[in-house]
NUMIZA-397824 format. One record per residue (C-alpha): residue number from 1; residue in one letter; x, y, z. Coordinates in nm, 4 decimals, m for minus. Layout:
<tises>
 seq type       c1       c2       c3
 NUM    A        X        Y        Z
...
</tises>
This chain:
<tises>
 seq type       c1       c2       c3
   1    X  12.3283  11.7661  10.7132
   2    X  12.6427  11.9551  10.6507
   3    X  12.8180  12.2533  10.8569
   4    X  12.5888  12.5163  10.8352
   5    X  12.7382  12.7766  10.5388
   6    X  12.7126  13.0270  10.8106
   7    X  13.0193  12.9380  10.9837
   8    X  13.2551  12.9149  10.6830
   9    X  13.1581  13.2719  10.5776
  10    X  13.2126  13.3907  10.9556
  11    X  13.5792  13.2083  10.9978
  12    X  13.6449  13.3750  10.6525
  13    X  13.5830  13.7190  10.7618
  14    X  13.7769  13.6407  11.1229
  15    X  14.1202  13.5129  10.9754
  16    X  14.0886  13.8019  10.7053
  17    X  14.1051  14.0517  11.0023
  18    X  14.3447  13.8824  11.1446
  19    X  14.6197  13.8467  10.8531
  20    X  14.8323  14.1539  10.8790
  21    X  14.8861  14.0590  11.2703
  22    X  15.2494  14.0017  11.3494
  23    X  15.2815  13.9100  11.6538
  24    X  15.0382  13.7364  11.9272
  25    X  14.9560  14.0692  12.1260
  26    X  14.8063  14.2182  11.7523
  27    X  14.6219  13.8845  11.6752
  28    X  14.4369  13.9442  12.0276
  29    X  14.3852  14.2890  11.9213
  30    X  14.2543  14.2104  11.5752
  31    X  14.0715  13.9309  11.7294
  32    X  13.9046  14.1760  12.0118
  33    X  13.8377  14.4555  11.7767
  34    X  13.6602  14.1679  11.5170
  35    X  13.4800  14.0686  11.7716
  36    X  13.3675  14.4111  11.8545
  37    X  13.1829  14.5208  11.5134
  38    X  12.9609  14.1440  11.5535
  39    X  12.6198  14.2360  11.5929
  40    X  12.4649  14.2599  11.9593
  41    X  12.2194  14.1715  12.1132
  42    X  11.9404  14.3465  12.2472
  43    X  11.6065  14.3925  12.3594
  44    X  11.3632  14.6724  12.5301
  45    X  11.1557  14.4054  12.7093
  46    X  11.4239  14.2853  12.9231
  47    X  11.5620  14.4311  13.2082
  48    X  11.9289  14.3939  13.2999
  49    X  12.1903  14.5184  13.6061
  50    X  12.4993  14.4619  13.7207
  51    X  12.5591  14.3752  14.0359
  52    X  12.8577  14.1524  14.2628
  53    X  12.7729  13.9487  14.5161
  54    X  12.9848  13.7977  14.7874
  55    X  13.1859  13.5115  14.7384
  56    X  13.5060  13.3421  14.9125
  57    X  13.7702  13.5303  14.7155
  58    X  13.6065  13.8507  14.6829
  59    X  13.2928  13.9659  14.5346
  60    X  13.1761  13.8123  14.2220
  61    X  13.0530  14.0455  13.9121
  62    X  12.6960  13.9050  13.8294
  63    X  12.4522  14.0512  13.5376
  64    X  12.1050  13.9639  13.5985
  65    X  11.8075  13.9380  13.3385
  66    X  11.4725  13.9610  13.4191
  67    X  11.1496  14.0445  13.1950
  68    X  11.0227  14.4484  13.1714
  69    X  10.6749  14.2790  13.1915
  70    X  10.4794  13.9660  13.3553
  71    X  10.5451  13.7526  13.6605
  72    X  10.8690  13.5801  13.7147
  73    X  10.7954  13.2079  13.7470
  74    X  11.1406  13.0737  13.7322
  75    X  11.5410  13.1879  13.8119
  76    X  11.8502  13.0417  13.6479
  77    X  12.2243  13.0679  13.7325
  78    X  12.4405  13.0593  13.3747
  79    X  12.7701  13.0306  13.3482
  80    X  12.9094  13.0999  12.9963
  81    X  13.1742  12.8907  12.8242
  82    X  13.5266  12.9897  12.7141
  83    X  13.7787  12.6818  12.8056
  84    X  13.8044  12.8304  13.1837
  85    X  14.0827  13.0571  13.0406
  86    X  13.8161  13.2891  12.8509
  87    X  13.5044  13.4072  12.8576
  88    X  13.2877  13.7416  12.9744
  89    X  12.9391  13.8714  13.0302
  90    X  12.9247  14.0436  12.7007
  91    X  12.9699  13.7544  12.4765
  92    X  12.6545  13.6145  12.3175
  93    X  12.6841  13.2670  12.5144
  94    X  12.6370  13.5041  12.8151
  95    X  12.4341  13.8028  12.7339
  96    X  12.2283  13.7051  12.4420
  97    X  12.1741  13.3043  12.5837
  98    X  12.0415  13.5169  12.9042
  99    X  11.8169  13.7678  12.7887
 100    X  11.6527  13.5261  12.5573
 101    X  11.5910  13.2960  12.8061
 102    X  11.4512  13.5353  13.0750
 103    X  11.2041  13.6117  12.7980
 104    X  11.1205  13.2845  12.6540
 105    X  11.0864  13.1422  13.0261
 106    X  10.9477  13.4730  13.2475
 107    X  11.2532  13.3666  13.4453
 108    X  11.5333  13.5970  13.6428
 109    X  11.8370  13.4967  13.4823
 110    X  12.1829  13.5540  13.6895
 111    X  12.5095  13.5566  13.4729
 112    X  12.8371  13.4503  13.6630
 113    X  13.1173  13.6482  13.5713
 114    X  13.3779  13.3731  13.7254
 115    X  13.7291  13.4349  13.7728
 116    X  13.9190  13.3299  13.4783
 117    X  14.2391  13.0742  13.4967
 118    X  14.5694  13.1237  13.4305
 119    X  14.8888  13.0793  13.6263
 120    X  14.7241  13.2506  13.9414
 121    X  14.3923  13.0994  13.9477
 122    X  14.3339  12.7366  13.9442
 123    X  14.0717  12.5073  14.0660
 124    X  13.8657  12.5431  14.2422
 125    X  13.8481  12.9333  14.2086
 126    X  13.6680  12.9534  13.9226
 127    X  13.3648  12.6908  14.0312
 128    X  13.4063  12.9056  14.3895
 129    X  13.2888  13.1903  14.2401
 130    X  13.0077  13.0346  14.0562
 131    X  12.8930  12.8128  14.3741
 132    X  12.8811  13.1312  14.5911
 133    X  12.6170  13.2967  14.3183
 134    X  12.4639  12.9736  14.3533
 135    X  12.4347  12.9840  14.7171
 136    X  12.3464  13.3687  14.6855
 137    X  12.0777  13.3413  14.4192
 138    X  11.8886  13.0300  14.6648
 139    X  11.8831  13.2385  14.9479
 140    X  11.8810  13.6253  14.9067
 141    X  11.8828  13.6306  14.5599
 142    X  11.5201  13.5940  14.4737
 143    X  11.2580  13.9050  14.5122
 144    X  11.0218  13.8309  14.7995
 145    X  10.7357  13.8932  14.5661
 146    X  10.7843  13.6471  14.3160
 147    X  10.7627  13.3137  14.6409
 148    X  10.8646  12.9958  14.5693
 149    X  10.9936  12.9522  14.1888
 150    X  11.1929  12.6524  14.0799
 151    X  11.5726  12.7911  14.0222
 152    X  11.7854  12.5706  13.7398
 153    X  12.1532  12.5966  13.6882
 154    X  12.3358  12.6139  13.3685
 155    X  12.6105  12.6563  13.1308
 156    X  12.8111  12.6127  12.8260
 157    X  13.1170  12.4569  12.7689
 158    X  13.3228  12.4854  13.0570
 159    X  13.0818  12.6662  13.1878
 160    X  12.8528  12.3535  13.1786
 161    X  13.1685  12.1864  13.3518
 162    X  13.1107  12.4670  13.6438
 163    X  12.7108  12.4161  13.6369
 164    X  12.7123  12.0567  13.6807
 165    X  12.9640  12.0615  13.9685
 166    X  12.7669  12.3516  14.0994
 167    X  12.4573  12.1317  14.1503
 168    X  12.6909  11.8549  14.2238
 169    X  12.7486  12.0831  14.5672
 170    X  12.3730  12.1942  14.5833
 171    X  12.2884  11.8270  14.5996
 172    X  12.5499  11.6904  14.8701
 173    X  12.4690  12.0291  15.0590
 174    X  12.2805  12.3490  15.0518
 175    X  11.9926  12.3696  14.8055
 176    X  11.9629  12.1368  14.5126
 177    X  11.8820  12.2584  14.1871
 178    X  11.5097  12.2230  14.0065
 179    X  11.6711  12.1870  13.6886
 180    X  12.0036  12.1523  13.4787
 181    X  12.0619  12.2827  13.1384
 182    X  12.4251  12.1795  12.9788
 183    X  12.4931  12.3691  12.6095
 184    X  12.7645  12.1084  12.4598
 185    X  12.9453  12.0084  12.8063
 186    X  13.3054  11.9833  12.8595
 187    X  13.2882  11.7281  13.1679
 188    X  13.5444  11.4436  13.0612
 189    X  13.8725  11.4518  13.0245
 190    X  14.0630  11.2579  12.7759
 191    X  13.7336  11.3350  12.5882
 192    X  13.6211  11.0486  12.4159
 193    X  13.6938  11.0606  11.9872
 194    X  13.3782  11.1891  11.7730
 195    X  13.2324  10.9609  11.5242
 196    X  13.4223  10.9061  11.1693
 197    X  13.1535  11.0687  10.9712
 198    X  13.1068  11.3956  11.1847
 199    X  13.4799  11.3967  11.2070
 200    X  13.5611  11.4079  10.8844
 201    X  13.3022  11.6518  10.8323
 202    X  13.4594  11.8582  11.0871
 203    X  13.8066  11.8411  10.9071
 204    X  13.6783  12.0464  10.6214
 205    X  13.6488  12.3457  10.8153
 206    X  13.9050  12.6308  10.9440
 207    X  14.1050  12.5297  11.1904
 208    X  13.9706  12.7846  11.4562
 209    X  13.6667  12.6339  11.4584
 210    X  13.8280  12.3414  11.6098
 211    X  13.9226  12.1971  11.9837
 212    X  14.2080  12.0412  11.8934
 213    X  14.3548  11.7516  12.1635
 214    X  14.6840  12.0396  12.2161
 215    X  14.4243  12.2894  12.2626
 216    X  14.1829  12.0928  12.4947
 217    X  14.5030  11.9874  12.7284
 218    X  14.5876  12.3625  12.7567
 219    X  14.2982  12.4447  12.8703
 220    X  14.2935  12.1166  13.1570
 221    X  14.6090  12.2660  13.1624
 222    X  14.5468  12.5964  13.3074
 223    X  14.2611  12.4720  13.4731
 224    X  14.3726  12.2575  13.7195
 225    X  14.7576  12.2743  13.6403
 226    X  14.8166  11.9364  13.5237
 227    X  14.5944  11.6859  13.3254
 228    X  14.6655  11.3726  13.5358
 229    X  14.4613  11.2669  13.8886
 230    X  14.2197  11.5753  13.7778
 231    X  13.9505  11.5674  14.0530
 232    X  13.5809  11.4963  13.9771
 233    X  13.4611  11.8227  14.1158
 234    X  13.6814  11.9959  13.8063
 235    X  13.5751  11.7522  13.5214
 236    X  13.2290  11.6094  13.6964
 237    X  13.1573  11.3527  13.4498
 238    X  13.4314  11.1215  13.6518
 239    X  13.2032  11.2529  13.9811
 240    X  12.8885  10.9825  14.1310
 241    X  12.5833  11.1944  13.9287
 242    X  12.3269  11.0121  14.0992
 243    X  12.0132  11.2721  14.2483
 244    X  12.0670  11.5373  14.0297
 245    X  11.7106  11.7240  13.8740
 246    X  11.6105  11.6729  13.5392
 247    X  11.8802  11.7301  13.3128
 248    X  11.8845  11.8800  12.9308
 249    X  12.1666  11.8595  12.7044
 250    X  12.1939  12.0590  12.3380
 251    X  12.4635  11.8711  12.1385
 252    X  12.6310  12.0571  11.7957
 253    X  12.6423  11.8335  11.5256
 254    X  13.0194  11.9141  11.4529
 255    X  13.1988  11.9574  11.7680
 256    X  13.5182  11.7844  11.9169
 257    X  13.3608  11.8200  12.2712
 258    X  13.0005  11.6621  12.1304
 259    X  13.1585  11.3251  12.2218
 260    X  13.1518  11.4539  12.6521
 261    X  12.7837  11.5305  12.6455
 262    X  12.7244  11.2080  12.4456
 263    X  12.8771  11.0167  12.7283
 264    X  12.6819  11.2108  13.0168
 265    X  12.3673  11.1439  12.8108
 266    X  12.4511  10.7853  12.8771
 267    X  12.5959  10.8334  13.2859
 268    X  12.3427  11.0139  13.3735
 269    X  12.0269  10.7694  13.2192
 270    X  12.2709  10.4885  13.3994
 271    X  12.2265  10.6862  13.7287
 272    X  11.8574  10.7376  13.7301
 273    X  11.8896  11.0984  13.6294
 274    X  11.5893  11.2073  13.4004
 275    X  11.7831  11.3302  13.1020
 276    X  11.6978  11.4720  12.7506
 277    X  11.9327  11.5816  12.4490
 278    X  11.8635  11.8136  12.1281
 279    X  12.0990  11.7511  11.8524
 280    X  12.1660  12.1076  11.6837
 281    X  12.2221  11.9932  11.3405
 282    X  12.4972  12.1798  11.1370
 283    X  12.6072  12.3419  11.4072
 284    X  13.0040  12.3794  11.5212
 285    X  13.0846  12.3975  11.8956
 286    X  12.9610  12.7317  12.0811
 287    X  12.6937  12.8046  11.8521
 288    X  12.5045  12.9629  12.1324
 289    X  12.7917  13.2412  12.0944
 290    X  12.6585  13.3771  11.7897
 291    X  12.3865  13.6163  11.7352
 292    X  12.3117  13.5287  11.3704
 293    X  11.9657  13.4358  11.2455
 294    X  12.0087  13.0128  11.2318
 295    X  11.7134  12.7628  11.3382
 296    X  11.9213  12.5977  11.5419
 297    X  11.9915  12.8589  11.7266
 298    X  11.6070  12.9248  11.7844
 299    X  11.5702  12.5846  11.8520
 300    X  11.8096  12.4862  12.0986
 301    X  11.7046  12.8628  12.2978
 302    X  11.3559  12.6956  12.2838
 303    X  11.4592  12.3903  12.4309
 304    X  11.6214  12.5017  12.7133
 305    X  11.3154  12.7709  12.8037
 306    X  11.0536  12.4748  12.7679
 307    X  11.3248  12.2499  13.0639
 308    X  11.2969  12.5581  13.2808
 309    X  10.9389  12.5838  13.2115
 310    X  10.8852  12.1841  13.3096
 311    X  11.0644  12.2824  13.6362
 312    X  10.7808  12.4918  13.6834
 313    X  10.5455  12.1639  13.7251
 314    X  10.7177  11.9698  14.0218
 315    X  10.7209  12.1447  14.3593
 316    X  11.0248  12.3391  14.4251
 317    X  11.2916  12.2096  14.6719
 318    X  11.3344  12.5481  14.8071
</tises>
């Protein structure tokens, strides 16, 4: 199927708000002010707080979901996307992706509010932070009252780069993680070219809907500070994957990064690793950072709550 008409109308309205800006400061300001009068999410049958918790360069901001009502039967660590240079606990990839799924999955949901790169901060800051929640949320984290519950770890985008090298950690030491859930991973670099068809597909659309190769070395870039002898630990699909938990990609149709989770698919079966994929059909990349009524949406929400809710059925390695 074909982008979803969705996106073109929501691209329309962004560069419209953006025209009269002049200079890059007023784009950012048109651009954060846009982003601003989007619809929120919310719901009364969630509960959330903000907390920090410890970590190795100072304490680590951390919003955590949990239902208003029922038994908490699972936890998850998220870590949102953004291109490691971007990124917050509002956005919808953060706060909506969470609350939904501490619904859909009675689960406690912890949001990592990682430091962000730029010239200051580098690898391995950023996965710091989000390794220390991990460490935090499999030790103290939990409620004594809910036990033993299987705890997943997961992410989108770069975030899903941080998740996977997260539980990369967990499994070499610490406490491994029940389950892994990866919203179109950026985990290779060079990333391997998407197909002709969903390529050219792609092409018809505005060009900040894109990851453009100039745009994706920026962001290696400002990750690590160069984009040659990256380590594995920064862009884990060059890391040994063998013993991590079950594993469950979503995949947009359209998306210059879909061609990274396509390969892990294929490392990880090639490792052993359990592994399953959902295909979000007419989707661009970071459709999880919308809060807009599309299936796919729905659907790849649902998928991830029913991986967290398999974790549920093997014992915990807590």
């Amino acid at each position: 199927m074909p982008v979803d008409p969705f996106f073109r109308e929501y691209y329309g309205r962004l560069r419209a708000a953006m025209a009269g800006a002049t200079s890059e400061q007023e784009a950012r300001v048109a651009l954060e002010d846009f982003g601003r009068r989007q619809k929120v999410w919310t719901s009364p049958d969630v509960v959330v707080e903000d907390i920090d918790v410890p970590g190795p360069h100072g304490p680590v901001p951390v919003r955590t979901y949990r239902p208003a009502h029922g038994r908490l039967t699972a936890a998850l660590l998220w870590a949102h996307g953004g291109g490691f240079v971007a990124g917050d606990l509002d956005m919808p990839e953060a706060h909506m992706v969470c609350g939904e799924l501490a619904l859909r999955a009675d689960a406690l949901v912890v949001s990592v509010d990682y430091r962000l790169a730029n010239e200051s901060v580098r690898y391995p800051l950023p996965l710091d932070d989000v390794h220390a929640v991990w460490t935090w949320l499999s030790t103290d984290g939990l409620p004594e009252e809910i036990g033993h519950v299987p705890i997943g770890i997961g992410g989108a985008s770069a975030g899903a780069a941080l998740a996977l090298a997260t539980a990369l950690r967990g499994r070499d030491g610490g406490r491994p993680a029940d389950a892994l859930l990866l919203a179109y991973p950026f985990v290779h670099f060079p990333v391997p070219a998407l197909e002709a068809s969903a390529a050219a597909e792609l092409s018809t659309q505005d060009p900040m809907a894109r990851l453009a190769p100039p745009v994706i070395e920026h962001m290696v870039r400002t990750f690590v500070g160069r984009i040659s002898d990256l380590p594995a630990e920064a862009f884990p699909g060059g890391a040994l994957l063998d013993g991590l938990p079950p594993t469950h990609i979503v995949l947009s149709e359209y998306d210059d990064l879909r061609p990274s989770g396509e390969l892990l698919k294929r490392q990880l079966d090639e490792s052993g690793v359990p592994v399953a994929t959902l295909l979000a059909e007419g989707m661009l990349h970071g459709h999880l950072n919308f809060v807009a009524d599309l299936p796919r949406i729905d659907e790849s929400l649902a998928f991830f709550a029913t991986a967290l809710g398999e974790a549920r059925t093997v014992p915990s390695a807590r």
